[in-house]
mmCIF file of the N, C-alpha and C atoms, coordinates in Angstrom:
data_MODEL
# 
_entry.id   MODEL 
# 
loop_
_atom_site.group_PDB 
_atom_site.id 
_atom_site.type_symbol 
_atom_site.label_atom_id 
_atom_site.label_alt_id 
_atom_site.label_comp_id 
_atom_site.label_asym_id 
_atom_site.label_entity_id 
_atom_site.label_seq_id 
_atom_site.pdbx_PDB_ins_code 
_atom_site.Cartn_x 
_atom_site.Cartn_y 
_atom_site.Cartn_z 
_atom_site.occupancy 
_atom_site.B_iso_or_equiv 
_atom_site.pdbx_formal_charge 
_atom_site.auth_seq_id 
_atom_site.auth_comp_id 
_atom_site.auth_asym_id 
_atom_site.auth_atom_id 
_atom_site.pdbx_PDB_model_num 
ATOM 1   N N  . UNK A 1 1  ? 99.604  118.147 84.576  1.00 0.00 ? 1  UNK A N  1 
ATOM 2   C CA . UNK A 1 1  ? 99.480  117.100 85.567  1.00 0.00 ? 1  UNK A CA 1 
ATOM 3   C C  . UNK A 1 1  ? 100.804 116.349 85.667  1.00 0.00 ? 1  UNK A C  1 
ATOM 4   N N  . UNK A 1 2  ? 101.101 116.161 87.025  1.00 0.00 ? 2  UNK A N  1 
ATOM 5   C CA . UNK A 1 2  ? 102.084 115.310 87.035  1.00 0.00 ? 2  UNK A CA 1 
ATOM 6   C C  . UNK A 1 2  ? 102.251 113.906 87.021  1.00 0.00 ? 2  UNK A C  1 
ATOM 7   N N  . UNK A 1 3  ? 103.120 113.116 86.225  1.00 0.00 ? 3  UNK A N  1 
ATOM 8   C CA . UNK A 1 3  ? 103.133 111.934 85.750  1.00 0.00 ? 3  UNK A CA 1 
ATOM 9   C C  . UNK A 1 3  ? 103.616 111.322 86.848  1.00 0.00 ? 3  UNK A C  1 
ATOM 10  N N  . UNK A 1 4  ? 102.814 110.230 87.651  1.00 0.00 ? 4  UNK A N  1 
ATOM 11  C CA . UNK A 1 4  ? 103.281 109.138 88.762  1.00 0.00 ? 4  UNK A CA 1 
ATOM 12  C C  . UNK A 1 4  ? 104.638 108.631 88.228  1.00 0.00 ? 4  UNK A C  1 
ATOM 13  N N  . UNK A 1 5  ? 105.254 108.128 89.175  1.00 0.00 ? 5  UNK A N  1 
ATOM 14  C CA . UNK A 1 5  ? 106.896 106.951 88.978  1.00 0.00 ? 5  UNK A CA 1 
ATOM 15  C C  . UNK A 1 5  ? 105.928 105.634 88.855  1.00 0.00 ? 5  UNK A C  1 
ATOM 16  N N  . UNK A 1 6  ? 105.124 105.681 89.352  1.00 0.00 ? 6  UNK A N  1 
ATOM 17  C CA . UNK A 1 6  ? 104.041 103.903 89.649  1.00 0.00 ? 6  UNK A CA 1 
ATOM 18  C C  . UNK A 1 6  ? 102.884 104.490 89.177  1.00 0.00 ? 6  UNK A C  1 
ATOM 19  N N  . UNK A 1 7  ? 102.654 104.242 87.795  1.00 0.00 ? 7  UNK A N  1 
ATOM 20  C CA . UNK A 1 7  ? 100.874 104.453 87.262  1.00 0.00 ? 7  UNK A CA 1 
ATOM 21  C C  . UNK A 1 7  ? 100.485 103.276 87.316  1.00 0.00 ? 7  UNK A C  1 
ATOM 22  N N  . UNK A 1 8  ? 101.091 102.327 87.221  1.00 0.00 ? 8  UNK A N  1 
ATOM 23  C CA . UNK A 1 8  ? 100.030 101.037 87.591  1.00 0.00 ? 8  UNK A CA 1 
ATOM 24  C C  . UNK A 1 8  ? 99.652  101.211 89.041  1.00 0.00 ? 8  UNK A C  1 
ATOM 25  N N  . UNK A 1 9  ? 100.611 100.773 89.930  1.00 0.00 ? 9  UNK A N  1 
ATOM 26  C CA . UNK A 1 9  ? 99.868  101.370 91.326  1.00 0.00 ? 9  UNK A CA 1 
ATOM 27  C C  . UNK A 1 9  ? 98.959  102.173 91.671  1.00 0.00 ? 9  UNK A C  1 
ATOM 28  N N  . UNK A 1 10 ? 99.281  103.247 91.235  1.00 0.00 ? 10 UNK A N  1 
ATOM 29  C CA . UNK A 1 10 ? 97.949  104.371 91.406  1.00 0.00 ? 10 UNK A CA 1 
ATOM 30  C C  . UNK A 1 10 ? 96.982  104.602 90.952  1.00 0.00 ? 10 UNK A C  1 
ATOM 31  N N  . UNK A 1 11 ? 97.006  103.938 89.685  1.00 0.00 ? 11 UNK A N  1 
ATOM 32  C CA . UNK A 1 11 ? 95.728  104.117 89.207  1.00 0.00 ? 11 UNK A CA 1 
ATOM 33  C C  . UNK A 1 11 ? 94.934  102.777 89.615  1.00 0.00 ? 11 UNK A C  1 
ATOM 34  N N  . UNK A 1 12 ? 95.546  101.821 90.187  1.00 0.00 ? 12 UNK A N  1 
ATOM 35  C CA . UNK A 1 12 ? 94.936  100.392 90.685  1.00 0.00 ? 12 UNK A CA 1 
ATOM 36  C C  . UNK A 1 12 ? 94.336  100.992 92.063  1.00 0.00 ? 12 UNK A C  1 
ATOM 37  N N  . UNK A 1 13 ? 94.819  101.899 93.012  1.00 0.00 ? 13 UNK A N  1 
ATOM 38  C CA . UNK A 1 13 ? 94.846  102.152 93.862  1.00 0.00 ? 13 UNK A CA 1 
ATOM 39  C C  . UNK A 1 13 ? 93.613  103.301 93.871  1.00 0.00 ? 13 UNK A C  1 
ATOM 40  N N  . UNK A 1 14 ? 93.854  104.085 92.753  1.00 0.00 ? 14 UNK A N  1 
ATOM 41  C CA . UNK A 1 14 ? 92.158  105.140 92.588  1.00 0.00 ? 14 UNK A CA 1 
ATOM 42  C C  . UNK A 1 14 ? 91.074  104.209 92.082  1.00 0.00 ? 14 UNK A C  1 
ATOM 43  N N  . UNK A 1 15 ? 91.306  103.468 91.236  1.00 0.00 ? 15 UNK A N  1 
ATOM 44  C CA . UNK A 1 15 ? 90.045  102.379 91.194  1.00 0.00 ? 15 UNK A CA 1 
ATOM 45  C C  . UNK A 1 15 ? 89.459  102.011 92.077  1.00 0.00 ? 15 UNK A C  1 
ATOM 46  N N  . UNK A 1 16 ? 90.249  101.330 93.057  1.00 0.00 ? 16 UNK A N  1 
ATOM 47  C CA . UNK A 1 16 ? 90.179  100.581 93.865  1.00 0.00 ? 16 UNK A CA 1 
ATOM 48  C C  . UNK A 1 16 ? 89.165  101.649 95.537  1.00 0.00 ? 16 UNK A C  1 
ATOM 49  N N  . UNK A 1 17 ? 89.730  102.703 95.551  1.00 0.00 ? 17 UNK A N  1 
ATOM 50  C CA . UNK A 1 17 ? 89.034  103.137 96.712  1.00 0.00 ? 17 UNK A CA 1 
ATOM 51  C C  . UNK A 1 17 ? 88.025  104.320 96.255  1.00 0.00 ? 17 UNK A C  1 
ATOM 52  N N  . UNK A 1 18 ? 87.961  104.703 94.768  1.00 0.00 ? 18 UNK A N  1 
ATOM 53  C CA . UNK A 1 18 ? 86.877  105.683 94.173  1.00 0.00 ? 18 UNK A CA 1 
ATOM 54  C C  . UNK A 1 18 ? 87.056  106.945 94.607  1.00 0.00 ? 18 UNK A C  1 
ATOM 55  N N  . UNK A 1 19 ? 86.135  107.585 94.330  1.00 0.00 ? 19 UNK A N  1 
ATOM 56  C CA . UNK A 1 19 ? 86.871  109.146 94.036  1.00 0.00 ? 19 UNK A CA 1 
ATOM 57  C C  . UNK A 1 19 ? 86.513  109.965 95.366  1.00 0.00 ? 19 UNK A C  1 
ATOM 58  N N  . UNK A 1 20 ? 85.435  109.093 95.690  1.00 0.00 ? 20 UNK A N  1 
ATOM 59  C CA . UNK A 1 20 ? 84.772  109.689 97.266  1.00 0.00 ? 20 UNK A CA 1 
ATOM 60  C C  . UNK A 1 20 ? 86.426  109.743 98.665  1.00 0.00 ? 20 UNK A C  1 
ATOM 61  N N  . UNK A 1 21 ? 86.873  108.771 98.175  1.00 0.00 ? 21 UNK A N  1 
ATOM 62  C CA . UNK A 1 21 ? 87.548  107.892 99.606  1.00 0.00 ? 21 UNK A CA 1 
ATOM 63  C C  . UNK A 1 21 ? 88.796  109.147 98.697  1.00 0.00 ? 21 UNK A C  1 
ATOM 64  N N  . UNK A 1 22 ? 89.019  108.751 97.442  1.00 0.00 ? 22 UNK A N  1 
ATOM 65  C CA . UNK A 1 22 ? 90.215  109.660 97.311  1.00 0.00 ? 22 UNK A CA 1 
ATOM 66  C C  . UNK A 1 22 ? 90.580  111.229 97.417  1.00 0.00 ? 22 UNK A C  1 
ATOM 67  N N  . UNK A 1 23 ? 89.293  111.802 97.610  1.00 0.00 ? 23 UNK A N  1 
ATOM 68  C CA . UNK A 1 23 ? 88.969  113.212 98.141  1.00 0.00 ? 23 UNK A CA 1 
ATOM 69  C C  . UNK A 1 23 ? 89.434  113.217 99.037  1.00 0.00 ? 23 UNK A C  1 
ATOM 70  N N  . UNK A 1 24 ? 89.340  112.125 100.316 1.00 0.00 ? 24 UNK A N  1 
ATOM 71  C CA . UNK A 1 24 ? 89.450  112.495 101.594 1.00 0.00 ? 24 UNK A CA 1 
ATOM 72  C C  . UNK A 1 24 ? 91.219  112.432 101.837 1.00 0.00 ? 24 UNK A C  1 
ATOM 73  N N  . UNK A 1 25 ? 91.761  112.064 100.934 1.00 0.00 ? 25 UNK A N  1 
ATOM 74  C CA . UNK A 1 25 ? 93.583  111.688 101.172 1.00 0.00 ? 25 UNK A CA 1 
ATOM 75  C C  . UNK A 1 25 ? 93.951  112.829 100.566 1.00 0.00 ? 25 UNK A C  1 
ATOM 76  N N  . UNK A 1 26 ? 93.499  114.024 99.623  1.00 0.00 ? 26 UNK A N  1 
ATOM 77  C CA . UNK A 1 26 ? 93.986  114.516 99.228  1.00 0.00 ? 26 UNK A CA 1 
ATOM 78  C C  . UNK A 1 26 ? 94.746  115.433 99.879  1.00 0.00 ? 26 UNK A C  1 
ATOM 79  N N  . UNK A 1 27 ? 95.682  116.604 99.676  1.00 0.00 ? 27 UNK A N  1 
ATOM 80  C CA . UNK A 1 27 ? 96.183  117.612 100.716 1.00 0.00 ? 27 UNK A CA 1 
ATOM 81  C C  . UNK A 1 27 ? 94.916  118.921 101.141 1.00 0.00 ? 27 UNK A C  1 
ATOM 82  N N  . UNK A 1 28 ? 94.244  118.730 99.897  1.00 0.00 ? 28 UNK A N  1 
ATOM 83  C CA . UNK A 1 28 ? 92.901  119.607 99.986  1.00 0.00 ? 28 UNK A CA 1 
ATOM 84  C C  . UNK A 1 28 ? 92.038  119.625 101.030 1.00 0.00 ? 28 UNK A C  1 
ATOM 85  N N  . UNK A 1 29 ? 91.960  118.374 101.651 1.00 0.00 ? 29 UNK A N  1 
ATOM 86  C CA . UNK A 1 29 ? 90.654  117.670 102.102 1.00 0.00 ? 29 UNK A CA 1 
ATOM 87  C C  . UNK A 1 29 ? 90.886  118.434 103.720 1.00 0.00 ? 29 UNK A C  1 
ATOM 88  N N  . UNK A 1 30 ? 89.778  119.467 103.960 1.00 0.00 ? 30 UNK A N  1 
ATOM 89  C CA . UNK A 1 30 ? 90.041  119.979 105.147 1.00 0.00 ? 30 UNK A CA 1 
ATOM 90  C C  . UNK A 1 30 ? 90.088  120.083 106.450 1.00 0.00 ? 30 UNK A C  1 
ATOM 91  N N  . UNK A 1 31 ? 89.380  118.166 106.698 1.00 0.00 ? 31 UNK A N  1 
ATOM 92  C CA . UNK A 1 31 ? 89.885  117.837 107.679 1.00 0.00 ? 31 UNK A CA 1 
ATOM 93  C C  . UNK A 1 31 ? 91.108  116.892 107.948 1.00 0.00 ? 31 UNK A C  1 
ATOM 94  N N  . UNK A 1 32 ? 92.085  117.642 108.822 1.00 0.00 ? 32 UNK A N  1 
ATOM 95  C CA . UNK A 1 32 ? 93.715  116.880 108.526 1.00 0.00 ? 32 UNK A CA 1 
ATOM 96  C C  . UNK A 1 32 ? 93.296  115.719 109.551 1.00 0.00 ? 32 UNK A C  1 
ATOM 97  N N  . UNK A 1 33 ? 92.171  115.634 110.267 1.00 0.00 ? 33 UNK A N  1 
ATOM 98  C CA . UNK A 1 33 ? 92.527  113.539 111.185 1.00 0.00 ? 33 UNK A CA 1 
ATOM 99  C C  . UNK A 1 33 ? 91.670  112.693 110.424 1.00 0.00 ? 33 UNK A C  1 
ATOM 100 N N  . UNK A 1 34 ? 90.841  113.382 109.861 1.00 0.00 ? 34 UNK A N  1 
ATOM 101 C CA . UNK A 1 34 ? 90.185  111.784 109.009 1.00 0.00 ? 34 UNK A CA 1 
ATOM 102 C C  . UNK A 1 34 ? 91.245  111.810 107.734 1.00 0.00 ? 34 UNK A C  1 
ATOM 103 N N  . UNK A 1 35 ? 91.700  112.581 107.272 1.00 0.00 ? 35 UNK A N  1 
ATOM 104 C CA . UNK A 1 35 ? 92.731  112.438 105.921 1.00 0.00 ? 35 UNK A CA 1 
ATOM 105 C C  . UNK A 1 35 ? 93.840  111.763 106.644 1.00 0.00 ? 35 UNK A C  1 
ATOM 106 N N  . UNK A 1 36 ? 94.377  112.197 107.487 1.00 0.00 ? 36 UNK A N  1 
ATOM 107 C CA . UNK A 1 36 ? 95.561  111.151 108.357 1.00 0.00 ? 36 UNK A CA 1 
ATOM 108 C C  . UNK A 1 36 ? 94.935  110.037 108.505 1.00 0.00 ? 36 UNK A C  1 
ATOM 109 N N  . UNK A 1 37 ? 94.310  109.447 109.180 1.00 0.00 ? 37 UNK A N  1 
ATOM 110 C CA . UNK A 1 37 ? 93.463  108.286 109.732 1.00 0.00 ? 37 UNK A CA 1 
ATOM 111 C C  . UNK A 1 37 ? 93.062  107.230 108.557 1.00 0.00 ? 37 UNK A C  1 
ATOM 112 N N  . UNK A 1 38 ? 93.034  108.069 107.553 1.00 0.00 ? 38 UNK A N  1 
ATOM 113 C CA . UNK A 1 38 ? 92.386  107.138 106.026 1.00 0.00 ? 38 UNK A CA 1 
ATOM 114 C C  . UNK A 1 38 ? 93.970  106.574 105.456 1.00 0.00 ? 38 UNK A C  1 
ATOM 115 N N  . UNK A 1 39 ? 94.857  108.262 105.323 1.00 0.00 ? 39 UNK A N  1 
ATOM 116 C CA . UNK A 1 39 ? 96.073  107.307 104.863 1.00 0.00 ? 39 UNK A CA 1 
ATOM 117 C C  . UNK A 1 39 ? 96.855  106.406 105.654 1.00 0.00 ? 39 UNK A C  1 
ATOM 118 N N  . UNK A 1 40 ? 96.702  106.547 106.966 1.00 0.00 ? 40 UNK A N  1 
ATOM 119 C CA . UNK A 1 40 ? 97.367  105.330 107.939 1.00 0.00 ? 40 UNK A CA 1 
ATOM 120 C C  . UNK A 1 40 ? 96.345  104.125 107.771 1.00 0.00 ? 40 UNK A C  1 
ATOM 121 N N  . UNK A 1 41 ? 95.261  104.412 107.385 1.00 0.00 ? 41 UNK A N  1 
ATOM 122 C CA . UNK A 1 41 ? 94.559  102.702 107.400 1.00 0.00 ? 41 UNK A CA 1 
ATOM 123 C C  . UNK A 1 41 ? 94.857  102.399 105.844 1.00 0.00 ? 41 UNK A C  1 
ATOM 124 N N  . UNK A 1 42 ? 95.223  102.793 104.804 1.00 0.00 ? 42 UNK A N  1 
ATOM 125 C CA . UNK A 1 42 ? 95.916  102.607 103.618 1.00 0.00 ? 42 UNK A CA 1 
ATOM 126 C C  . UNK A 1 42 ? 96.733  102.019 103.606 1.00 0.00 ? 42 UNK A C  1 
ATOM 127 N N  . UNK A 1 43 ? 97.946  102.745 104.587 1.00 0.00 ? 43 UNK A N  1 
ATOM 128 C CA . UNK A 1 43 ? 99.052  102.091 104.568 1.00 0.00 ? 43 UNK A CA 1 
ATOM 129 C C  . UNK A 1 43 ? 99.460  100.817 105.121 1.00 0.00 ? 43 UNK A C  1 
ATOM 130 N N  . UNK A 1 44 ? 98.525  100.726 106.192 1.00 0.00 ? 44 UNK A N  1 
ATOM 131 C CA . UNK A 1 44 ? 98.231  99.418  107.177 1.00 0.00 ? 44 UNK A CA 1 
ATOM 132 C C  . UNK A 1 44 ? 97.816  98.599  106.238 1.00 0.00 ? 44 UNK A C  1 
ATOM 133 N N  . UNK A 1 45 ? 97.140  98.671  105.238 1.00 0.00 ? 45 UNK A N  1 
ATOM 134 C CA . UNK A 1 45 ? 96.136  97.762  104.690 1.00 0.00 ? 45 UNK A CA 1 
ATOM 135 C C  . UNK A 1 45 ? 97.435  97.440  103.085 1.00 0.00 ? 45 UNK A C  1 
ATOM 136 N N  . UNK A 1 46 ? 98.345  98.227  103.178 1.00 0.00 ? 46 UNK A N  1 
ATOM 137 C CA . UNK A 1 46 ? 99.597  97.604  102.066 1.00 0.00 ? 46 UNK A CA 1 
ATOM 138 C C  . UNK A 1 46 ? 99.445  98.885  101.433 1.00 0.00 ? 46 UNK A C  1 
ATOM 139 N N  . UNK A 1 47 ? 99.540  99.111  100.881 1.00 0.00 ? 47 UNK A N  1 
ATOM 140 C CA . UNK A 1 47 ? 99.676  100.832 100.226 1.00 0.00 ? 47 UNK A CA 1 
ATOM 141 C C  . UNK A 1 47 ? 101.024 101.250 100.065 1.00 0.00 ? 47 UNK A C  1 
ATOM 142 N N  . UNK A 1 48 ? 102.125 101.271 99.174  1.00 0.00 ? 48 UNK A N  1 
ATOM 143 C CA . UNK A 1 48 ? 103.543 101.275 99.905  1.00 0.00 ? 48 UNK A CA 1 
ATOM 144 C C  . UNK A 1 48 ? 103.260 103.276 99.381  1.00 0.00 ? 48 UNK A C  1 
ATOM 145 N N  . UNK A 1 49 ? 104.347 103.990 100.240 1.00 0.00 ? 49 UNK A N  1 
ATOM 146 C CA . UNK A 1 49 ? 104.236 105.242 100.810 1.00 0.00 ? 49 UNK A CA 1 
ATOM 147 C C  . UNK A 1 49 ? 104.285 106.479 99.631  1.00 0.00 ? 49 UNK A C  1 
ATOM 148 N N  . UNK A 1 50 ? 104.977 105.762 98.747  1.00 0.00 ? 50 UNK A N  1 
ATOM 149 C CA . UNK A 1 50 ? 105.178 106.444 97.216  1.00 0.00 ? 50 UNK A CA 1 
ATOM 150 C C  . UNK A 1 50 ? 104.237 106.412 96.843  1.00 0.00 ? 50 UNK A C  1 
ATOM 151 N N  . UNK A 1 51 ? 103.210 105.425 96.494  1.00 0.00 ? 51 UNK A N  1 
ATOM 152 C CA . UNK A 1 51 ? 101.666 105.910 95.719  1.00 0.00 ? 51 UNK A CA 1 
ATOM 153 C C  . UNK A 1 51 ? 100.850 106.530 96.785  1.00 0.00 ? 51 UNK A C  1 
ATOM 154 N N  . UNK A 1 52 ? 101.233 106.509 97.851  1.00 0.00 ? 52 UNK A N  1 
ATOM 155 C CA . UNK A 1 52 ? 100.385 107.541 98.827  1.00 0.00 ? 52 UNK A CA 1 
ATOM 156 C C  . UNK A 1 52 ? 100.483 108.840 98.762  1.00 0.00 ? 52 UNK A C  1 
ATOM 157 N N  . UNK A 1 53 ? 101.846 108.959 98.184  1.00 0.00 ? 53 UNK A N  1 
ATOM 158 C CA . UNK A 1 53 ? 102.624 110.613 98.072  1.00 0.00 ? 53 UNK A CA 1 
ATOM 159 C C  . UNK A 1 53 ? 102.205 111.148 96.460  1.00 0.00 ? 53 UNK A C  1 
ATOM 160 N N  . UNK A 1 54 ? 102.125 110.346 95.814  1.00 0.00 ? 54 UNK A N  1 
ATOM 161 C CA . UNK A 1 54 ? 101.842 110.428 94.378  1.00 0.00 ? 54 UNK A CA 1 
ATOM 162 C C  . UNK A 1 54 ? 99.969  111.162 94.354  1.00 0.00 ? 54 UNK A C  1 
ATOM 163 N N  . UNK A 1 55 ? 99.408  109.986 94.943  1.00 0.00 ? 55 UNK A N  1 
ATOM 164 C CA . UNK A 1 55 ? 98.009  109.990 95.199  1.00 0.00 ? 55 UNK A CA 1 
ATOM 165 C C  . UNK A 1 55 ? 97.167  111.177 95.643  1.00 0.00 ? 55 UNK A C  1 
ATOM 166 N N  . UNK A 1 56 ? 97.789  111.057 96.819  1.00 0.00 ? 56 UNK A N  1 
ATOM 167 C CA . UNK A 1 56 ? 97.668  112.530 97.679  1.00 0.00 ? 56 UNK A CA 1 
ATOM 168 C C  . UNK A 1 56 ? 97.822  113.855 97.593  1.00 0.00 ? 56 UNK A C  1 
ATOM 169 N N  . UNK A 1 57 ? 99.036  114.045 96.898  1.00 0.00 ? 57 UNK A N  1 
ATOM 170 C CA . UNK A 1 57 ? 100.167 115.344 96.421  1.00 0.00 ? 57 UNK A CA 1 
ATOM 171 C C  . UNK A 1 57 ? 100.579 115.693 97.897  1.00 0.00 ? 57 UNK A C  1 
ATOM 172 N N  . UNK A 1 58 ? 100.589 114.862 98.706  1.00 0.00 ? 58 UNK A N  1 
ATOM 173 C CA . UNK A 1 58 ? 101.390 115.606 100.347 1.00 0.00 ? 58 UNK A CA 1 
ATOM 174 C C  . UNK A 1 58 ? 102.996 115.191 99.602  1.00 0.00 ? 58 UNK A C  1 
ATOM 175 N N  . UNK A 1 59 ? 103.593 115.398 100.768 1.00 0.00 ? 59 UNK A N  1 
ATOM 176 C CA . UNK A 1 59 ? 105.505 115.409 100.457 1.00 0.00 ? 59 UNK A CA 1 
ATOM 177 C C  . UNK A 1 59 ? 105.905 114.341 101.403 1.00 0.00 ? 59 UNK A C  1 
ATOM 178 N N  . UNK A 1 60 ? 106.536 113.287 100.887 1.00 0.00 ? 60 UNK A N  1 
ATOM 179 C CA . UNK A 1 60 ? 106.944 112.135 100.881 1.00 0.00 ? 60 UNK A CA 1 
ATOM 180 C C  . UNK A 1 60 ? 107.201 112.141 102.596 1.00 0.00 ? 60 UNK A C  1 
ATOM 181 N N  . UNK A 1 61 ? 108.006 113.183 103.090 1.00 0.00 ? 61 UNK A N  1 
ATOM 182 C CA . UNK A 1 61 ? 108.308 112.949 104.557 1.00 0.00 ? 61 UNK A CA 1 
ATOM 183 C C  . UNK A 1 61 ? 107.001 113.539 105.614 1.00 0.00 ? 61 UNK A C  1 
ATOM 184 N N  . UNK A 1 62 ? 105.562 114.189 104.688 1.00 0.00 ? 62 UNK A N  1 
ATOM 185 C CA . UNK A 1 62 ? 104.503 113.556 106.023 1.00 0.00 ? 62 UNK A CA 1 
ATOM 186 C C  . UNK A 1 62 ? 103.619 113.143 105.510 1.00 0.00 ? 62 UNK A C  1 
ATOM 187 N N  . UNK A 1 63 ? 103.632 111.866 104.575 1.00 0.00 ? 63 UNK A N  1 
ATOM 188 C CA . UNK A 1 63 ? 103.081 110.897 104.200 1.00 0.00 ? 63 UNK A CA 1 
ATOM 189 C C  . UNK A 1 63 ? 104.132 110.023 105.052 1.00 0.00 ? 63 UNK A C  1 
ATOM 190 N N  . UNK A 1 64 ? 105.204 109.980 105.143 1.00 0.00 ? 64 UNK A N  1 
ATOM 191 C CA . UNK A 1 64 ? 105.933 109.124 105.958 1.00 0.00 ? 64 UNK A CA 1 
ATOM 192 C C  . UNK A 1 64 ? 105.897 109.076 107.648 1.00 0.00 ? 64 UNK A C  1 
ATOM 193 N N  . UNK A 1 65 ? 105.762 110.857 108.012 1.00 0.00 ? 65 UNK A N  1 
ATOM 194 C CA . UNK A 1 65 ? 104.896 110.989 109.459 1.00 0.00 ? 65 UNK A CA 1 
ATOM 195 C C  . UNK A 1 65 ? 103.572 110.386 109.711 1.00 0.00 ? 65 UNK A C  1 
ATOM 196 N N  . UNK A 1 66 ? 102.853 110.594 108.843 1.00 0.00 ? 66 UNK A N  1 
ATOM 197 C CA . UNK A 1 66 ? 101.302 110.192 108.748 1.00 0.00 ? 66 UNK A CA 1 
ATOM 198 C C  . UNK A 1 66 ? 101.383 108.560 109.465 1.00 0.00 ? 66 UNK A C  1 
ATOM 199 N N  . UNK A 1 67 ? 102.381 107.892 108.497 1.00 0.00 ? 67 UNK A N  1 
ATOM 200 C CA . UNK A 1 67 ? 102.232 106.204 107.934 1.00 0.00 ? 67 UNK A CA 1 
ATOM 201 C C  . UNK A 1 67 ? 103.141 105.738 109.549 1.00 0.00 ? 67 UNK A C  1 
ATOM 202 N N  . UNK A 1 68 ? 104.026 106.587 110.306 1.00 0.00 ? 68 UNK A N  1 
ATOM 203 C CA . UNK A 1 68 ? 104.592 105.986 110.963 1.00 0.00 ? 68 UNK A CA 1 
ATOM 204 C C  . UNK A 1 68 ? 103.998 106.400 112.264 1.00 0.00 ? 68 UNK A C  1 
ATOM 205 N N  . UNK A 1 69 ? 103.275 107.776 112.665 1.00 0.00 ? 69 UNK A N  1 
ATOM 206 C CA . UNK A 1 69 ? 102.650 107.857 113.764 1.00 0.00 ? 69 UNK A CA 1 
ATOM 207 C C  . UNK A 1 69 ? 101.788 108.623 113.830 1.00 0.00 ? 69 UNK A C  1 
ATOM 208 N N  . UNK A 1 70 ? 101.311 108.360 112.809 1.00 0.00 ? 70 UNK A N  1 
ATOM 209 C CA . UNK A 1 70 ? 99.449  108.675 112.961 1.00 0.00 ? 70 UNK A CA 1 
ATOM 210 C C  . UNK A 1 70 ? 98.500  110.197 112.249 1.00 0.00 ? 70 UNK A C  1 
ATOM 211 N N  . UNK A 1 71 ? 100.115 111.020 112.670 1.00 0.00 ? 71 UNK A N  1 
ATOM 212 C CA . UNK A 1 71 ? 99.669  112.905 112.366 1.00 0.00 ? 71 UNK A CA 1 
ATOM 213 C C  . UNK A 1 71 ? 100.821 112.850 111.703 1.00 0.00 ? 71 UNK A C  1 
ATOM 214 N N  . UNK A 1 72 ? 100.377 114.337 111.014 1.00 0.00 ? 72 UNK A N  1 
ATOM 215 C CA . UNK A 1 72 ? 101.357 115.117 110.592 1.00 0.00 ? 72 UNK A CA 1 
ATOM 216 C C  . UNK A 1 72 ? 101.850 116.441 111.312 1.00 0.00 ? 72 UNK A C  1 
ATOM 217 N N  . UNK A 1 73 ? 102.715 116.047 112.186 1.00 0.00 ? 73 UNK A N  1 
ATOM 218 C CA . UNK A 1 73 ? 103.137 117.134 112.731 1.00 0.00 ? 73 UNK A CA 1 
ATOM 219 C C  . UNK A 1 73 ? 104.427 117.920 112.795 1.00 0.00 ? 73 UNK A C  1 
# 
């Protein structure tokens, strides 16, 4: 397993939304607009983009597409 840069963050951040909500952010999760849609209301809601990328296992630049316009495309 890979070790977060921010384990306080993330693990405040898996507490915080449970394992149901964190299924749906994962890269696994096989629908890509509610997994987009969850991490843009994350990020809206303060989430900074690194524990999203950590969280998730997506790659920093479409967690950064996601957070800035909506998809990953």
């Amino acid at each position: 397993m890979i070790k977060p840069k921010y384990p306080r963050m993330a693990k405040r951040l898996i507490e915080l939304i449970g394992a149901d909500e964190l299924s749906k952010i994962s890269m696994d999760y096989p629908f890509r607009k509610e997994r987009d849609a969850k991490i843009q209301e994350l990020y809206r809601r303060g989430v900074p983009q690194i524990v999203l990328t950590e969280v998730s296992g997506l790659s920093d630049s479409s967690i950064s597409r996601i957070c800035l316009f909506g998809a990953n495309k």
